[in-house]
C-alpha atoms as an extended CHARMM CRD file, in Angstrom:
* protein
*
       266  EXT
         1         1  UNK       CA           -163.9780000000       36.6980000000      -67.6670000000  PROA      1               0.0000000000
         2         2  UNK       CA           -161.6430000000       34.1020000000      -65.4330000000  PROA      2               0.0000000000
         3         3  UNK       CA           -158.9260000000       32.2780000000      -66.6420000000  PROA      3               0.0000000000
         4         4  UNK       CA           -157.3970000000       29.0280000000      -65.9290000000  PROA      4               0.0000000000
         5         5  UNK       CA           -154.8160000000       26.7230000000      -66.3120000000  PROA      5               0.0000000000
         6         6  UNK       CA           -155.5640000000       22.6940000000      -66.4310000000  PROA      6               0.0000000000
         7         7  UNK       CA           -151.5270000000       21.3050000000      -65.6150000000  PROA      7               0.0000000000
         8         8  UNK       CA           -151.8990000000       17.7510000000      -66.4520000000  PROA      8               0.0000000000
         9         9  UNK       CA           -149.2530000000       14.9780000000      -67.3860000000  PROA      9               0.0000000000
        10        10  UNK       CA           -147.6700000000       11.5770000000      -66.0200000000  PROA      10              0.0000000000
        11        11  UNK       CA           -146.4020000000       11.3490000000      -62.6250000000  PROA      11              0.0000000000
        12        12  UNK       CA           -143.4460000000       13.2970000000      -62.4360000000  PROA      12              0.0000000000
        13        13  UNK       CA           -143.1040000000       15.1180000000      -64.6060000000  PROA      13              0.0000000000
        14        14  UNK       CA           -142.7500000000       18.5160000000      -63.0560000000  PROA      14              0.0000000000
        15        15  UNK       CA           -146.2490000000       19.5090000000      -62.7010000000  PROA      15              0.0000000000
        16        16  UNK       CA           -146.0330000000       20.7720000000      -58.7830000000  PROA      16              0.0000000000
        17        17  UNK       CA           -142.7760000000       22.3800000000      -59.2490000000  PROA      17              0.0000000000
        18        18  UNK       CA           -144.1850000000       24.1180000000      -62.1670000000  PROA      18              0.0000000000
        19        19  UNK       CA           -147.0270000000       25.6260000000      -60.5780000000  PROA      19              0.0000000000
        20        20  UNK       CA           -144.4430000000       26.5610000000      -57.9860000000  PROA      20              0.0000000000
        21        21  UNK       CA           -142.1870000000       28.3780000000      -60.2450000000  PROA      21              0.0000000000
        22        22  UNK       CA           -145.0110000000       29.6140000000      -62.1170000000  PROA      22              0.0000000000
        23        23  UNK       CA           -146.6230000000       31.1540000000      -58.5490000000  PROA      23              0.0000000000
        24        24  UNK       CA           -143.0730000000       32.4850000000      -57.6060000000  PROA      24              0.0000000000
        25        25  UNK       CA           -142.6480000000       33.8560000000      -60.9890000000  PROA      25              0.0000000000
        26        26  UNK       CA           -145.8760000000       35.9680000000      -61.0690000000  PROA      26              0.0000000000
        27        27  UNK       CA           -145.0390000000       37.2340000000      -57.6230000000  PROA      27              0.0000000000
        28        28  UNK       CA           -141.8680000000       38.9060000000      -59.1760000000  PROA      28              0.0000000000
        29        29  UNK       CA           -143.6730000000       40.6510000000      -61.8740000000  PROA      29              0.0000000000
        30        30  UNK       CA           -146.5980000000       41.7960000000      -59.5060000000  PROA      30              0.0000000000
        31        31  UNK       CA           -148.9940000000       39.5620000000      -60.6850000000  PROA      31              0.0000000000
        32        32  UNK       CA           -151.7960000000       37.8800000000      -59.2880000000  PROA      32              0.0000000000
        33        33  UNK       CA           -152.5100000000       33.9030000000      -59.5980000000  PROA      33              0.0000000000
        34        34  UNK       CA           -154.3420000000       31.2780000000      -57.3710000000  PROA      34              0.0000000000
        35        35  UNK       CA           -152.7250000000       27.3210000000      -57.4480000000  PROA      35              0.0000000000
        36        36  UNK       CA           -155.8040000000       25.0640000000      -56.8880000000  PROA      36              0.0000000000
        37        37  UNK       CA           -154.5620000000       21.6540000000      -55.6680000000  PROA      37              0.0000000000
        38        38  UNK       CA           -156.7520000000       18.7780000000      -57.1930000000  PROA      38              0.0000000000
        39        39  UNK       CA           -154.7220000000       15.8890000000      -55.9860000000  PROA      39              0.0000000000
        40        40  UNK       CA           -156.7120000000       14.2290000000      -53.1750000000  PROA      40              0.0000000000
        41        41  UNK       CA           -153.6000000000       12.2760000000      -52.1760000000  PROA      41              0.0000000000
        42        42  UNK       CA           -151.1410000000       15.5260000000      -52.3040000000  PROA      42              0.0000000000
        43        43  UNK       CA           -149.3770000000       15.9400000000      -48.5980000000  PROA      43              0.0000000000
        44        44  UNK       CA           -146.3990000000       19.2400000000      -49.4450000000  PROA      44              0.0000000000
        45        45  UNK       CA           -146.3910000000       21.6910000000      -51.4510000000  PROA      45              0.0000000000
        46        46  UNK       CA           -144.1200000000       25.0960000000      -52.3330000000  PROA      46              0.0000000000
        47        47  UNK       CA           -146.7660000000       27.2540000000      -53.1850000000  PROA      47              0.0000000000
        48        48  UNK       CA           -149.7130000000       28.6620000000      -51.2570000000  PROA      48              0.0000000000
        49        49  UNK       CA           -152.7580000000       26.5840000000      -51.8490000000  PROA      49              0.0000000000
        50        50  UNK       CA           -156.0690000000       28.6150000000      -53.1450000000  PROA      50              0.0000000000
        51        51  UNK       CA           -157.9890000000       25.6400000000      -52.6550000000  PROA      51              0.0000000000
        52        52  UNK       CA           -157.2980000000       22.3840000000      -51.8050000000  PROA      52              0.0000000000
        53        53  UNK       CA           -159.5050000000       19.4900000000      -52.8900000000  PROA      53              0.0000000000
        54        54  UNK       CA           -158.9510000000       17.4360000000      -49.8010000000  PROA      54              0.0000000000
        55        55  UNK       CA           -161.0830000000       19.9150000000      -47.7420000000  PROA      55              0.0000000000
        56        56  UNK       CA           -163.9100000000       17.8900000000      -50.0400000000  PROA      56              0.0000000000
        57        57  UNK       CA           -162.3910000000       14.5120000000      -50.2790000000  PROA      57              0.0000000000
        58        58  UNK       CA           -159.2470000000       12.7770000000      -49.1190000000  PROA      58              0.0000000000
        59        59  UNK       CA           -157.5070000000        9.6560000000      -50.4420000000  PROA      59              0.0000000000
        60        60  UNK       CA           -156.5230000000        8.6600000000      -47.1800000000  PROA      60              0.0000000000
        61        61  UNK       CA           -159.6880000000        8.6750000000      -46.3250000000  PROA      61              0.0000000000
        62        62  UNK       CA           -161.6480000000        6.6810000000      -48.8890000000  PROA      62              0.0000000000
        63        63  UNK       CA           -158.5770000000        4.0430000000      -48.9880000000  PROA      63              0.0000000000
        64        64  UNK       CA           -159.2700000000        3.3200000000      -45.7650000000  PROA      64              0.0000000000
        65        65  UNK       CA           -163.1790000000        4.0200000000      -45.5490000000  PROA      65              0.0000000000
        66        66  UNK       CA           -163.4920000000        2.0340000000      -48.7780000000  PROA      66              0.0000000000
        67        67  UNK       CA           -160.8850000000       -0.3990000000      -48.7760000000  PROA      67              0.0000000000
        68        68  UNK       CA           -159.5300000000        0.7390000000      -51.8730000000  PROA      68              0.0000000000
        69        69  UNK       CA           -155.8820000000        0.7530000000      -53.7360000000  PROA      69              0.0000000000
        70        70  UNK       CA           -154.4420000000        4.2700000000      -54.5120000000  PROA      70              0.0000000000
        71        71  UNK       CA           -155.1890000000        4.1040000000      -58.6800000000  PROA      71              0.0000000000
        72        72  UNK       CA           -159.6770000000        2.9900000000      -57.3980000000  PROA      72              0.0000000000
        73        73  UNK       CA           -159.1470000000        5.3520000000      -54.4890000000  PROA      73              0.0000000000
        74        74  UNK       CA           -158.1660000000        8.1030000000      -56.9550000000  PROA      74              0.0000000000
        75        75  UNK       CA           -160.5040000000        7.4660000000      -59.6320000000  PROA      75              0.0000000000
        76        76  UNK       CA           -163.0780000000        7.6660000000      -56.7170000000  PROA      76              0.0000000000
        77        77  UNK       CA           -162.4820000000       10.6570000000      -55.0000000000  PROA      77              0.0000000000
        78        78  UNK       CA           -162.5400000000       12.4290000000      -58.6830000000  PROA      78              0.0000000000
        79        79  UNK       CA           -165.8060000000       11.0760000000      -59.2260000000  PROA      79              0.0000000000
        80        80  UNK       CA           -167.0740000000       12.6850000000      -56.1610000000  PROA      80              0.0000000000
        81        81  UNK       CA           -165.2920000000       15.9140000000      -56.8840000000  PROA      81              0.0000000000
        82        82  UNK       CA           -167.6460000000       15.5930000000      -60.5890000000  PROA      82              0.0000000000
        83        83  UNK       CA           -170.7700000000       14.8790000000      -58.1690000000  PROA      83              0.0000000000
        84        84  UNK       CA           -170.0750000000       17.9880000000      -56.6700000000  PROA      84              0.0000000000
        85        85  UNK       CA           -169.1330000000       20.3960000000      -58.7910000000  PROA      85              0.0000000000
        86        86  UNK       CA           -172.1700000000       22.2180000000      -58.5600000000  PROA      86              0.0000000000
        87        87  UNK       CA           -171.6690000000       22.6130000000      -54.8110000000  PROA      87              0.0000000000
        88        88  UNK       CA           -168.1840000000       22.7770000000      -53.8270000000  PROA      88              0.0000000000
        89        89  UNK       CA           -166.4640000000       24.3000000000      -56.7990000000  PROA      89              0.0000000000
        90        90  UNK       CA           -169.1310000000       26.4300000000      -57.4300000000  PROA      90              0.0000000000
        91        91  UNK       CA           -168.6230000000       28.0890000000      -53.7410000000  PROA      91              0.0000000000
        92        92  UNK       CA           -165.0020000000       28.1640000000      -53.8180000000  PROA      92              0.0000000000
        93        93  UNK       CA           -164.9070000000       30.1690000000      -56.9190000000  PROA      93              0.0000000000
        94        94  UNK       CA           -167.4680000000       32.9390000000      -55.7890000000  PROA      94              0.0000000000
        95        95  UNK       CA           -164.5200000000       33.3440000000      -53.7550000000  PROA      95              0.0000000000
        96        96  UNK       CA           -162.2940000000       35.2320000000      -56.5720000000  PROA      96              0.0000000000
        97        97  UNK       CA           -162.9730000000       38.0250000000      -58.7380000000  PROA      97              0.0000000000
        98        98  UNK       CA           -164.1730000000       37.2540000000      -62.1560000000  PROA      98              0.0000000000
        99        99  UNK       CA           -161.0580000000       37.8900000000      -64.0110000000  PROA      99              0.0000000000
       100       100  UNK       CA           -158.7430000000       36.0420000000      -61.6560000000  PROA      100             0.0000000000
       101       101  UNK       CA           -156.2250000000       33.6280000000      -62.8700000000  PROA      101             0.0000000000
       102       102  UNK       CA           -156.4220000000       30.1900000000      -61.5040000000  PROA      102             0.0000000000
       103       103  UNK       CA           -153.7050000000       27.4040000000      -62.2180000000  PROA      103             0.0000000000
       104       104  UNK       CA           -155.3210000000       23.6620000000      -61.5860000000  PROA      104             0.0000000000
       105       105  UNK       CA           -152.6230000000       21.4310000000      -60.4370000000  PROA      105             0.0000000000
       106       106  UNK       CA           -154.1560000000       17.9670000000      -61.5490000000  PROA      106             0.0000000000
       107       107  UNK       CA           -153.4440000000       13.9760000000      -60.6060000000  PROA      107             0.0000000000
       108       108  UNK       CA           -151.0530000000       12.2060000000      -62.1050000000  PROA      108             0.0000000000
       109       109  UNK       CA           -153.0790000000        9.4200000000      -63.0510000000  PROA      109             0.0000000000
       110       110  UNK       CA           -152.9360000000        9.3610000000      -66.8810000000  PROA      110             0.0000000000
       111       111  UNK       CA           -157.0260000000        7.4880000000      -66.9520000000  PROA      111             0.0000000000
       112       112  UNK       CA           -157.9230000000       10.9080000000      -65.6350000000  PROA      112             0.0000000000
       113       113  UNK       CA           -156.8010000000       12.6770000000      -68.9440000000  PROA      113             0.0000000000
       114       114  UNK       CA           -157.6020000000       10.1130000000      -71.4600000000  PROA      114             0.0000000000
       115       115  UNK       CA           -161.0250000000        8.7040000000      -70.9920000000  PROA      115             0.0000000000
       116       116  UNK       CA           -162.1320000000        8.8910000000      -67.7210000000  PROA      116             0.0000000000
       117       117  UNK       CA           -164.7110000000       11.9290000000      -68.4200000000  PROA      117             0.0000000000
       118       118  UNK       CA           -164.1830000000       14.0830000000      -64.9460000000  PROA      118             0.0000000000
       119       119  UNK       CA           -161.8640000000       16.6600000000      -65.8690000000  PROA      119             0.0000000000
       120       120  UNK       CA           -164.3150000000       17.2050000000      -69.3810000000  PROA      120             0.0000000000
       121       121  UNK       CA           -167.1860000000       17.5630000000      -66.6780000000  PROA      121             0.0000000000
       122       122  UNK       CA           -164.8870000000       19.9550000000      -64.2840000000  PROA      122             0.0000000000
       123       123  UNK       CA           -163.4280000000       22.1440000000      -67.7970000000  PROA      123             0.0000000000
       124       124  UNK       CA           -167.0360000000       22.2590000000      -68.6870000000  PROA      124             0.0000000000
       125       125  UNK       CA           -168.0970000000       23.8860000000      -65.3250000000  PROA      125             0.0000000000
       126       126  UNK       CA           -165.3880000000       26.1230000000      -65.6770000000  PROA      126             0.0000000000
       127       127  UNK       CA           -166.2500000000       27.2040000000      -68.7880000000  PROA      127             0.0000000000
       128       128  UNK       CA           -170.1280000000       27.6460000000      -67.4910000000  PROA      128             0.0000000000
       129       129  UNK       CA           -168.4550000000       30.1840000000      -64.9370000000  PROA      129             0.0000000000
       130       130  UNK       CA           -167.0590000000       32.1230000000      -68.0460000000  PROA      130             0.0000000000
       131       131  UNK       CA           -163.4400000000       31.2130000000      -67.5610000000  PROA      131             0.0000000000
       132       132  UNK       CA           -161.2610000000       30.8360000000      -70.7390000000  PROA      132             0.0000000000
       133       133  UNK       CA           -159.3510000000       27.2610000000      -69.9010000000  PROA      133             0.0000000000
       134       134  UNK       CA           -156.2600000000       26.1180000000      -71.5630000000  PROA      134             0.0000000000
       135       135  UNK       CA           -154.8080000000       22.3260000000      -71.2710000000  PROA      135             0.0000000000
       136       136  UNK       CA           -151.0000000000       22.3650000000      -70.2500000000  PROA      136             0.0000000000
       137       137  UNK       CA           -149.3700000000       19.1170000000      -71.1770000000  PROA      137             0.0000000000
       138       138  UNK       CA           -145.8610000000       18.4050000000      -69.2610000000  PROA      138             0.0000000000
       139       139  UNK       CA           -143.7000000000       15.7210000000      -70.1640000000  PROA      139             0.0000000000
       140       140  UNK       CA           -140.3120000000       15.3310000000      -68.9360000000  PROA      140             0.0000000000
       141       141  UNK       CA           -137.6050000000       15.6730000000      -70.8360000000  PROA      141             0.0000000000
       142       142  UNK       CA           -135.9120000000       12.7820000000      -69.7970000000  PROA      142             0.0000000000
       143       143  UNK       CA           -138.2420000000       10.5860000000      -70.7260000000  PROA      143             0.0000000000
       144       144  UNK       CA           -137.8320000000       11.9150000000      -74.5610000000  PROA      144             0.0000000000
       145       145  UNK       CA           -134.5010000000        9.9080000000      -75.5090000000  PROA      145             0.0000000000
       146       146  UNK       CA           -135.1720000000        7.9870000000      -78.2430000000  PROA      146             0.0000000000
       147       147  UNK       CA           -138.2830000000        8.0460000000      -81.0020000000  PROA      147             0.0000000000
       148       148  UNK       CA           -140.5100000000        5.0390000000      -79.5820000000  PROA      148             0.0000000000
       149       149  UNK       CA           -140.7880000000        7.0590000000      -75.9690000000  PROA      149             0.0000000000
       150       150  UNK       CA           -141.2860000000       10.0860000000      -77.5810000000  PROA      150             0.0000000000
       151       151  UNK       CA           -143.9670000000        8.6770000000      -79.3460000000  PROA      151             0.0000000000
       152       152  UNK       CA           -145.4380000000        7.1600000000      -76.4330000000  PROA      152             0.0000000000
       153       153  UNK       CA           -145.8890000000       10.6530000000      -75.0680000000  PROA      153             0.0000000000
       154       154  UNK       CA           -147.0550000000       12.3930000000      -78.0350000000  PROA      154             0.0000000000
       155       155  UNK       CA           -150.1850000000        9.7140000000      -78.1230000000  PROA      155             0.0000000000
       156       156  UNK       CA           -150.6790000000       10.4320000000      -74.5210000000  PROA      156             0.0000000000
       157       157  UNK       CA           -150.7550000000       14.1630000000      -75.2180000000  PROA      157             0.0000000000
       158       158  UNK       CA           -152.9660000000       13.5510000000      -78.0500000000  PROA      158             0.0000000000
       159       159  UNK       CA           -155.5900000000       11.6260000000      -75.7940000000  PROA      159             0.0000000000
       160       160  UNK       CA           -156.0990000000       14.8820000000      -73.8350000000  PROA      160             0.0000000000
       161       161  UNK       CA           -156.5300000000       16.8550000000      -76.4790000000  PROA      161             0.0000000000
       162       162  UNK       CA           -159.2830000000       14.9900000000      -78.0690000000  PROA      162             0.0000000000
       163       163  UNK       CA           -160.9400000000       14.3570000000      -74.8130000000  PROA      163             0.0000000000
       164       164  UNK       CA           -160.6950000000       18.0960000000      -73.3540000000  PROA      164             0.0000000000
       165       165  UNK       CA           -160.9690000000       19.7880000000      -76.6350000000  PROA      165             0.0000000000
       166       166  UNK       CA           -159.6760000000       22.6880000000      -75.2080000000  PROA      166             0.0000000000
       167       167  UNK       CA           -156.7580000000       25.1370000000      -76.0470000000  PROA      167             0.0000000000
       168       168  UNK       CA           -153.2010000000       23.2580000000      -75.4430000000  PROA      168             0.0000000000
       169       169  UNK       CA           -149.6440000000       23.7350000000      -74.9870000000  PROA      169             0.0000000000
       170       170  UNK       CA           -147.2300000000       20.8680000000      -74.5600000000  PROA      170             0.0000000000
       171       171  UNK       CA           -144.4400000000       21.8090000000      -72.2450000000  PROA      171             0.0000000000
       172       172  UNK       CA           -141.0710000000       19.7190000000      -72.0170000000  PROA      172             0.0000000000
       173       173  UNK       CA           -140.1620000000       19.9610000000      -68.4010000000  PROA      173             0.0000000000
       174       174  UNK       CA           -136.7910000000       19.6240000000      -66.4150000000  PROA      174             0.0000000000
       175       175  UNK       CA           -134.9340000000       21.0970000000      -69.2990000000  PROA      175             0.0000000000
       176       176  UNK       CA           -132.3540000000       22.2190000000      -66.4810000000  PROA      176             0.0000000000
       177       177  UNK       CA           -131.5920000000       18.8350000000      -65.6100000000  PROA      177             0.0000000000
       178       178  UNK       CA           -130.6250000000       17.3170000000      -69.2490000000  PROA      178             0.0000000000
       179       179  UNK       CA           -126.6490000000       16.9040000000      -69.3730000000  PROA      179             0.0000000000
       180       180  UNK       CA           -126.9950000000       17.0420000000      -73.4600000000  PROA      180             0.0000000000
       181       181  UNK       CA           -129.5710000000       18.9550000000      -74.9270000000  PROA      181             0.0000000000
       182       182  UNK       CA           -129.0380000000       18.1720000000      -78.3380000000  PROA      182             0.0000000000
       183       183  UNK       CA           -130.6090000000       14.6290000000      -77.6310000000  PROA      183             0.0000000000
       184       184  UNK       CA           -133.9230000000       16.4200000000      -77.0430000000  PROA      184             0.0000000000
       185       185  UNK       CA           -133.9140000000       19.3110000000      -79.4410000000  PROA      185             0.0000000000
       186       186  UNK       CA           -134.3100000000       16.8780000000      -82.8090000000  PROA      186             0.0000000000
       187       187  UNK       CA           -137.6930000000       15.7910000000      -81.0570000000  PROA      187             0.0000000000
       188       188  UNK       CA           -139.0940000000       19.9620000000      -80.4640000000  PROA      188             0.0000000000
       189       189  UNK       CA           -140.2240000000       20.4220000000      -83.9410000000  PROA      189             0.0000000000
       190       190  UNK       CA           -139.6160000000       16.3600000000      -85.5200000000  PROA      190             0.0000000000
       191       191  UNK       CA           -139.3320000000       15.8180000000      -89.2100000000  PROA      191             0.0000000000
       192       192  UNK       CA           -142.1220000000       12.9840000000      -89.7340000000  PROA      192             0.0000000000
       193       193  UNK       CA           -139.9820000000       11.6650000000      -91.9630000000  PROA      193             0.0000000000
       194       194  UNK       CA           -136.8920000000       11.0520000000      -88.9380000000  PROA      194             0.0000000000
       195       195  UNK       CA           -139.6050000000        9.8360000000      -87.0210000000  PROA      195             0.0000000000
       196       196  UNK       CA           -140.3930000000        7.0770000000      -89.6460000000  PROA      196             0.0000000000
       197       197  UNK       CA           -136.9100000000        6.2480000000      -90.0940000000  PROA      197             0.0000000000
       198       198  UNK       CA           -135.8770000000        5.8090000000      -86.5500000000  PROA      198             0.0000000000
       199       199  UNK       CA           -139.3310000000        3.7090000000      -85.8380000000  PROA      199             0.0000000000
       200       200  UNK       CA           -138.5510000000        1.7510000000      -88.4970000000  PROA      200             0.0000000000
       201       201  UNK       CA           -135.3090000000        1.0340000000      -87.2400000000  PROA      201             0.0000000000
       202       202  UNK       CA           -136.1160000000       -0.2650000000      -83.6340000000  PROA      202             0.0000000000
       203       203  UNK       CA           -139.4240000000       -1.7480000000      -84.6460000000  PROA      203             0.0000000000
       204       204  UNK       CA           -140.2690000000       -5.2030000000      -86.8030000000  PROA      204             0.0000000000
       205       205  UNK       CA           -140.2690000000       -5.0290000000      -90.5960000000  PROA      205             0.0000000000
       206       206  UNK       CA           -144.0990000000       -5.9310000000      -89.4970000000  PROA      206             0.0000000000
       207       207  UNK       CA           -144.5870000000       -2.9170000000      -87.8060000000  PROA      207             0.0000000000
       208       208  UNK       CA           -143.7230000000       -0.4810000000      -91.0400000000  PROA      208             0.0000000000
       209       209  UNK       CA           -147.4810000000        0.4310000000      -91.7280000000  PROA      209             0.0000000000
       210       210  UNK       CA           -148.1380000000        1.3410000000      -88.7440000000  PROA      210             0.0000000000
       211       211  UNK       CA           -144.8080000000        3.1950000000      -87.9790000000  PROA      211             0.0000000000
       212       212  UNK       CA           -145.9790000000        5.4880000000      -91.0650000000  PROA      212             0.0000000000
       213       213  UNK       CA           -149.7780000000        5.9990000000      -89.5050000000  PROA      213             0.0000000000
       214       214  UNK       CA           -148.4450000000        7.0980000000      -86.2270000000  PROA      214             0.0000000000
       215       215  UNK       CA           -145.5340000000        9.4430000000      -87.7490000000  PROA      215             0.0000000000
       216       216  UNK       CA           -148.3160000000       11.1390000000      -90.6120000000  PROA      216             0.0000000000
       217       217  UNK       CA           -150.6990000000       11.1190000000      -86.8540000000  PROA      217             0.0000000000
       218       218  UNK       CA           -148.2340000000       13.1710000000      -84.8820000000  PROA      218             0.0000000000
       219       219  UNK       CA           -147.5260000000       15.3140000000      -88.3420000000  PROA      219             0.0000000000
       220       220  UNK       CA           -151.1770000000       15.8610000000      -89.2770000000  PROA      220             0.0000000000
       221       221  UNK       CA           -152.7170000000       16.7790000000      -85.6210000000  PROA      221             0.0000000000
       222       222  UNK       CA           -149.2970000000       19.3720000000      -85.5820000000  PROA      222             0.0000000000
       223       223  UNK       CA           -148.8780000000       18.6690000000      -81.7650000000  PROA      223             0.0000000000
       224       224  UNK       CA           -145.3540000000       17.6440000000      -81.6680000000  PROA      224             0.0000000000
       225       225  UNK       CA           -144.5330000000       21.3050000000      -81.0500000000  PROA      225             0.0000000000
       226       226  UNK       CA           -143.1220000000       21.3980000000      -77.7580000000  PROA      226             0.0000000000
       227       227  UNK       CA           -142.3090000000       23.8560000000      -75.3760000000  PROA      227             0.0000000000
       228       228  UNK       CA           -138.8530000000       23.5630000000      -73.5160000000  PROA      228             0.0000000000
       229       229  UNK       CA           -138.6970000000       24.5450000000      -69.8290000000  PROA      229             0.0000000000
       230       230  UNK       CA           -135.9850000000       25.3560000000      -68.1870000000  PROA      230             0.0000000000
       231       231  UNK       CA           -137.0510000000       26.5510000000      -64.7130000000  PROA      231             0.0000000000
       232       232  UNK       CA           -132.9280000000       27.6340000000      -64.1340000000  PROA      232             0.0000000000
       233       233  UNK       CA           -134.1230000000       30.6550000000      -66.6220000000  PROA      233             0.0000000000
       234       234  UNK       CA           -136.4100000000       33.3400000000      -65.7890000000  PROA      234             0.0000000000
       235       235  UNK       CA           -136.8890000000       33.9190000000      -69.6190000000  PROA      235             0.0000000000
       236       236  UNK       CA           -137.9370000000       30.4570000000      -69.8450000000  PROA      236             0.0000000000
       237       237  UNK       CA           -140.8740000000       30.1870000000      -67.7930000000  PROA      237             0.0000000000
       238       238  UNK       CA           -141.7460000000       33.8060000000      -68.7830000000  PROA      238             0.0000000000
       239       239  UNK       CA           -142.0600000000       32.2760000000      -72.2440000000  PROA      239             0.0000000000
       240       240  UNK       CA           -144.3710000000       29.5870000000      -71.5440000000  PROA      240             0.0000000000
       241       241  UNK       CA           -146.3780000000       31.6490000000      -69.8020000000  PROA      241             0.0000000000
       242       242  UNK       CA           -146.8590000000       34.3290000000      -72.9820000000  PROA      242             0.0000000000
       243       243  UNK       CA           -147.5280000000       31.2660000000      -74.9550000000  PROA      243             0.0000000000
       244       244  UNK       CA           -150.4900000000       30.1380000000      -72.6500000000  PROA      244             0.0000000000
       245       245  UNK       CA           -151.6410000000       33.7070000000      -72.1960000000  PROA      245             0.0000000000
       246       246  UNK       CA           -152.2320000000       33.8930000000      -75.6990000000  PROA      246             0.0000000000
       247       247  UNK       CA           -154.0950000000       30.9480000000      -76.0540000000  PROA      247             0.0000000000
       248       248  UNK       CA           -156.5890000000       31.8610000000      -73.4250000000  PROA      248             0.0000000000
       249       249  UNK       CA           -156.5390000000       35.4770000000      -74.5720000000  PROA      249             0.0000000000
       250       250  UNK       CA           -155.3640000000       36.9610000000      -71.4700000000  PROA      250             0.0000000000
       251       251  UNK       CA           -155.3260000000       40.8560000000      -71.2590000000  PROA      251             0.0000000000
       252       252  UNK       CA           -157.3460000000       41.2440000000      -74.3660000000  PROA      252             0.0000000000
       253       253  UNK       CA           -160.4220000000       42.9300000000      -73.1960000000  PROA      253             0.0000000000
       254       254  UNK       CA           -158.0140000000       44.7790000000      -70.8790000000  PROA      254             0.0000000000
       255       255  UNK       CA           -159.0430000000       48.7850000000      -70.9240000000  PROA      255             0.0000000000
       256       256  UNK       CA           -156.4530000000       51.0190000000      -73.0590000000  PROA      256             0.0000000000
       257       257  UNK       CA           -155.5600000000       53.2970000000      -70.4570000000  PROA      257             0.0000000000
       258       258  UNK       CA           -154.7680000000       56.5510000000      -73.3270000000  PROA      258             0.0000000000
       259       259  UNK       CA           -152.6960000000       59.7740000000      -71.0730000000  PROA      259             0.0000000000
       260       260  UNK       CA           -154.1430000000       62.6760000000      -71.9580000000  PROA      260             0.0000000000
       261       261  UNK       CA           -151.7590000000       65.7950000000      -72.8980000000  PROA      261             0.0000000000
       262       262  UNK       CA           -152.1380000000       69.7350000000      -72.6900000000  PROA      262             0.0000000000
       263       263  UNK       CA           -151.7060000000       71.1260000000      -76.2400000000  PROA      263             0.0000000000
       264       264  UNK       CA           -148.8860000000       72.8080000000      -76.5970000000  PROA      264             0.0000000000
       265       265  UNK       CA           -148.4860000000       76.3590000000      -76.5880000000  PROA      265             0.0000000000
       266       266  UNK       CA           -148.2440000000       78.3750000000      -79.3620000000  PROA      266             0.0000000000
């Protein structure tokens, strides 16, 4: 049994530097994980790369090739990655053992997450190679100050989740960087009921019905439960990763290792 990671979320909004402090982290506690890079238009990176999906396709290379913008080149080049996912991912993951850990470092491109299929094909093929996937969602922190962006990102989160269907954690990133934190914390666990009021407040009296659908939507699906990250603490990212451990049951079929002991003498 594998296990894997699927880091997703809007252009930056941490999701490099958290597979970075993720890596860095599990090389302080002795443990092993492989960051897959699955940007095709990706140039640095602070982590080693386990496998890099440029060595199948390259944005660069189909702009130019293909006379394409970045957002058609993109959507291209993931395509291809689906048309060969039988061939190329296939052989790079007879590389690892079968219960490595594998964190997917994904586009930014939010099409990719919400209705373009690829990354349901690629979680699918995953999943066919007996790994236990989970989605993690970042959105940054900075982004959440006031109800209407906030609610922006929790549809955006939502759209993932109903198109991976897959085990997910919604991370607020660049906690360290947010002068007042008590700005963000009313939006962790949100009372629908605040949320109604404040949409109601900034939107048209028009607006009211569906201000109350999207605030009972948020409440009723129970994803507005968000998981600060605050990459200045080593508890912090040591948190979020327990939390995703347990969703893709990490450990579990792990051996009890029992000592045995002498009886004691009489």
């Amino acid at each position: 049994m594998g296990y894997a990671q699927l880091v997703m979320g809007p252009a930056g909004s941490g999701k490099s530097t958290y597979c970075s402090s993720l890596y860095d982290h599990c090389q302080t506690i002795g443990r092993t994980m492989h960051i897959v890079n699955l940007d095709p238009a990706a140039e640095n990176f602070n982590y080693p790369v386990a496998m890099d999906i440029r060595e199948l396709v390259s944005l660069d290379d189909v702009m130019e090739e293909l006379g394409l913008g970045p957002n058609g080149g993109l959507i291209y080049c993931m395509e291809h990655l689906e048309e060969n996912l039988d061939e190329w991912l296939t052989e790079e993951l007879d590389n690892y053992l079968d219960d490595d850990y594998l964190v997917f470092d994904c586009p930014g491109q939010i099409e990719l997450f919400s209705h373009v299929p690829v990354l349901k094909s690629f979680v699918a093929h995953l999943q066919r190679k007996n790994f236990n996937v989970c989605a993690v969602y970042l959105l940054d922190s900075q982004f959440i100050t006031d109800v209407t962006k906030f609610i922006s990102g929790c549809m955006a989160s939502l759209s993932a989740m109903v198109q991976l269907e897959l085990p997910h954690v919604n991370i607020l990133s660049k906690m360290d960087l947010v002068r007042n934190k008590r700005d963000v914390d009313e939006y962790l666990n949100p009372d629908p009921q605040f949320l109604l009021s404040e949409l109601n407040k900034r939107m048209a009296p028009q607006f009211q019905k569906l201000n109350k659908s999207l605030a009972e939507l948020v409440n009723d699906y129970s994803m507005v439960s968000f998981i600060p990250l605050d990459l200045g603490k080593e508890s912090s990212i040591q948190y979020v990763l327990s939390q995703i451990d347990c969703c893709i049951q990490y450990g579990e079929d792990a051996e009890v290792k029992v000592k045995d002991f002498d009886p004691e003498d009489d």
